[in-house]
Backbone as CSV, one residue per row, in Angstrom:
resi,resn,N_x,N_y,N_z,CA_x,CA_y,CA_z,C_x,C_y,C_z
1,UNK,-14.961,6.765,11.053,-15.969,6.487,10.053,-17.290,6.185,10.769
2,UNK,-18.406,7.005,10.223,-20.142,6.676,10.844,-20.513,6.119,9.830
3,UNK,-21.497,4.535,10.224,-22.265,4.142,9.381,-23.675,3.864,10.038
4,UNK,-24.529,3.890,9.357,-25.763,3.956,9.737,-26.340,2.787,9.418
5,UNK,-26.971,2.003,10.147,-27.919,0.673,10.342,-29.264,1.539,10.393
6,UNK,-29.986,1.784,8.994,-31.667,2.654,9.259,-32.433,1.256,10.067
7,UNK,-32.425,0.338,9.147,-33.993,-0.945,10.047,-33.667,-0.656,11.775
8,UNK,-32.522,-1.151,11.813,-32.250,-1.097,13.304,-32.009,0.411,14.432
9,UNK,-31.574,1.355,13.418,-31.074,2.621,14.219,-30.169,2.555,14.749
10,UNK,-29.547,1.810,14.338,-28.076,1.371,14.458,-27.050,2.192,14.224
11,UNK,-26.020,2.916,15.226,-25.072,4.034,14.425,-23.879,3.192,14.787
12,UNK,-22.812,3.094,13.935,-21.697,2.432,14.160,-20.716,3.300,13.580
13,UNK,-19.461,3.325,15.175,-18.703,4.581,14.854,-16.995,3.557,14.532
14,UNK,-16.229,3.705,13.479,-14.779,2.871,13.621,-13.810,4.046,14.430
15,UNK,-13.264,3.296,15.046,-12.290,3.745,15.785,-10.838,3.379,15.220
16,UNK,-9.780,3.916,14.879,-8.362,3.983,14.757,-7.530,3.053,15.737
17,UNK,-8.115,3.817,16.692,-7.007,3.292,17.789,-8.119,2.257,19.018
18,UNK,-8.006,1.260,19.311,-8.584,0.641,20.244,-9.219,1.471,22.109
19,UNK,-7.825,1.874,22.053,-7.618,2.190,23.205,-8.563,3.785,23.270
20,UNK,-8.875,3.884,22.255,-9.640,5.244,22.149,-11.201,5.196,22.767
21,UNK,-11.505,4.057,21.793,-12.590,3.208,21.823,-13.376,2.797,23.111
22,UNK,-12.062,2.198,23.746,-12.448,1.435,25.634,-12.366,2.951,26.257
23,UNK,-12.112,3.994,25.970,-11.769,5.397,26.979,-13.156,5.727,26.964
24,UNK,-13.766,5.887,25.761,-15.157,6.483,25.535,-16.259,5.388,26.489
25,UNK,-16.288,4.251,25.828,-17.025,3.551,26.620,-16.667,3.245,28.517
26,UNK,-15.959,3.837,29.006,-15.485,3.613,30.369,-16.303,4.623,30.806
27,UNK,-15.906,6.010,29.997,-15.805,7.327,30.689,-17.525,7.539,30.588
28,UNK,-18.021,6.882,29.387,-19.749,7.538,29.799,-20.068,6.167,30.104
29,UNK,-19.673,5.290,31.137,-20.620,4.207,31.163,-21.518,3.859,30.382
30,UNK,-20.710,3.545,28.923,-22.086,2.651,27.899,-23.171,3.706,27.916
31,UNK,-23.350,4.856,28.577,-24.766,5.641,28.128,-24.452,7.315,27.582
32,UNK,-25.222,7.438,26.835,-25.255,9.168,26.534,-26.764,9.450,26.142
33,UNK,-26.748,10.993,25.513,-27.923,11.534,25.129,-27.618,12.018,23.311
34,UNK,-28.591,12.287,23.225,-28.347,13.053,21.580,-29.819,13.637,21.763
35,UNK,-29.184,15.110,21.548,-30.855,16.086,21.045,-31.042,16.525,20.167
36,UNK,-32.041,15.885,19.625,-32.936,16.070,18.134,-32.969,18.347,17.903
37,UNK,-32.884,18.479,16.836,-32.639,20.120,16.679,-34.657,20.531,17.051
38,UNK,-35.392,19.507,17.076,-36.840,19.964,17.647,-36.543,19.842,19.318
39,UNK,-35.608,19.735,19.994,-35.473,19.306,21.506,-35.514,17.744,22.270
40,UNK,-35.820,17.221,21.493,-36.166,15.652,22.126,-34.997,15.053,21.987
41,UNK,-34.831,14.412,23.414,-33.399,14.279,23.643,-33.775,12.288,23.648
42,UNK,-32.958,11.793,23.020,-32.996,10.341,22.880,-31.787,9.698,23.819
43,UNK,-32.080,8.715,24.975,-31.085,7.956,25.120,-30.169,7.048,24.600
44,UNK,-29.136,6.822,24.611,-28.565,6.208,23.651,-27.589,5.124,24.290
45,UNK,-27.597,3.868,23.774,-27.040,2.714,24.311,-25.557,2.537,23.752
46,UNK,-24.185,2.535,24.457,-23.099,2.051,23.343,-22.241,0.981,24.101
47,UNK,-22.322,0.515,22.697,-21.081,-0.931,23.086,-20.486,-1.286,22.066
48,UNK,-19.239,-2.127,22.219,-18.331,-2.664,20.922,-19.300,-3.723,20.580
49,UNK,-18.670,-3.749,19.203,-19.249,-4.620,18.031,-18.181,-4.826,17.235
50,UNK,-18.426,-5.628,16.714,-17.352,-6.437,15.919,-16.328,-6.784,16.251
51,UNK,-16.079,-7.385,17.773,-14.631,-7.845,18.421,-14.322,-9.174,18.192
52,UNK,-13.463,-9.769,18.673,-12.887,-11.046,18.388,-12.773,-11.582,17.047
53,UNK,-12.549,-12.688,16.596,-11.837,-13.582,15.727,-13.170,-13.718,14.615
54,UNK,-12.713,-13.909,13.324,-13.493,-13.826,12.421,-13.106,-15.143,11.033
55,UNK,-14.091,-15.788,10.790,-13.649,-16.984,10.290,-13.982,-16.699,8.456
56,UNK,-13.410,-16.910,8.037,-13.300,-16.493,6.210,-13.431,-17.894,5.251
57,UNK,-14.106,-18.143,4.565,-14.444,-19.174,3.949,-13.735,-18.229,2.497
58,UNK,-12.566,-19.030,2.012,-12.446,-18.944,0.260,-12.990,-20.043,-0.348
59,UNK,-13.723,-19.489,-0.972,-14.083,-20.779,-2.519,-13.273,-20.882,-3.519
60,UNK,-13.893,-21.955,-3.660,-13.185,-22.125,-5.536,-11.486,-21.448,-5.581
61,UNK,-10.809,-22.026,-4.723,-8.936,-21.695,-4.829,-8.244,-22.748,-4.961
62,UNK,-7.681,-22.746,-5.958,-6.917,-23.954,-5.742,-5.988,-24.262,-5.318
63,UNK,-6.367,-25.217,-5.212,-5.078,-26.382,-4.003,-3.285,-26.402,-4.041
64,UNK,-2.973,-25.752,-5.280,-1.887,-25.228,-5.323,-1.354,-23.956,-4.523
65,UNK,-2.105,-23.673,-4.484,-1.843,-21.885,-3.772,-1.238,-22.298,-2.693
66,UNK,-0.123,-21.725,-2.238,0.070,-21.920,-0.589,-0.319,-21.173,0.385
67,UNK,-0.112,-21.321,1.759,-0.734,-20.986,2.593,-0.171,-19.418,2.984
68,UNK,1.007,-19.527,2.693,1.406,-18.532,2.749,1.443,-16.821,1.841
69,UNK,0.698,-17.409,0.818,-0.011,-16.149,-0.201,-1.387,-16.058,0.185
70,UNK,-1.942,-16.797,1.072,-3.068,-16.536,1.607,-3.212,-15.773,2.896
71,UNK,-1.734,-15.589,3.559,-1.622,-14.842,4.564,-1.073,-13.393,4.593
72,UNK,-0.561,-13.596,2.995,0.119,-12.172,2.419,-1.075,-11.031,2.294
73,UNK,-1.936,-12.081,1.679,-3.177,-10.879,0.754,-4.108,-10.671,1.618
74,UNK,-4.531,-11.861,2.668,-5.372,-11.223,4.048,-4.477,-9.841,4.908
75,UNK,-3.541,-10.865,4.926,-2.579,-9.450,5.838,-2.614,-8.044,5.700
76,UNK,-3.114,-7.733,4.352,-3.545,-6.045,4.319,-4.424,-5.840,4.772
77,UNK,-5.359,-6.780,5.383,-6.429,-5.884,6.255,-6.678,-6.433,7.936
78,UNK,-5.870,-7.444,8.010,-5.980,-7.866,9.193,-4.964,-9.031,8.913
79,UNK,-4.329,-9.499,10.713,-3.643,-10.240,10.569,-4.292,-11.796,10.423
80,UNK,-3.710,-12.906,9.739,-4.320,-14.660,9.656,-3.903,-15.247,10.567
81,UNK,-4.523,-15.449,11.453,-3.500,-16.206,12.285,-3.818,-18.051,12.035
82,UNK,-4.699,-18.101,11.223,-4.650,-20.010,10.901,-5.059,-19.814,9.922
83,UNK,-4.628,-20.844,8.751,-5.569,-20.906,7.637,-5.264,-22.613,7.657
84,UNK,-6.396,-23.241,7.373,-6.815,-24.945,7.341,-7.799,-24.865,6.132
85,UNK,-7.275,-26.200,5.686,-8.237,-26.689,4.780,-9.540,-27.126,5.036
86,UNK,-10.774,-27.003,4.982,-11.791,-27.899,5.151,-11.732,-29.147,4.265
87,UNK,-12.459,-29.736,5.247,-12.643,-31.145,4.791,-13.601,-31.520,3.764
């Protein structure tokens, strides 16, 4: 999947498989080119984005729910590995 960041020029590509991901970035050292169909060839910077741990605030749930239907319904898109109450 390509998504496009216009303010920034931002191109963000998802990858499937991780290991796909670290091959590309090894093999061109973080750099490539892209040429515009007028000839102007732009350098281009790449690196991961969006790695590590990601913190999820639910509102308004109540206190009955257990913790464990909260790990069911995250679990389709990623695994929970803590869920805590705030204080």
């Amino acid at each position: 999947m390509v998504q496009i960041d216009d303010p920034r020029r931002h191109v963000y590509v998802k990858f499937r498989d991780d290991q796909r991901r670290q091959k590309i970035l090894t093999s061109t050292n973080r750099h490539g080119e892209f040429r515009r169909t007028k000839g102007e060839i732009l350098n281009l910077q790449m690196e991961a984005a969006g790695l590590g741990m990601r913190r999820l605030r639910i509102a308004n749930l109540s206190p009955e729910v257990p913790d464990s239907a909260i790990r069911m319904i995250l679990g389709r898109y990623r695994k929970a590995k803590e869920v805590q109450e705030e204080n």
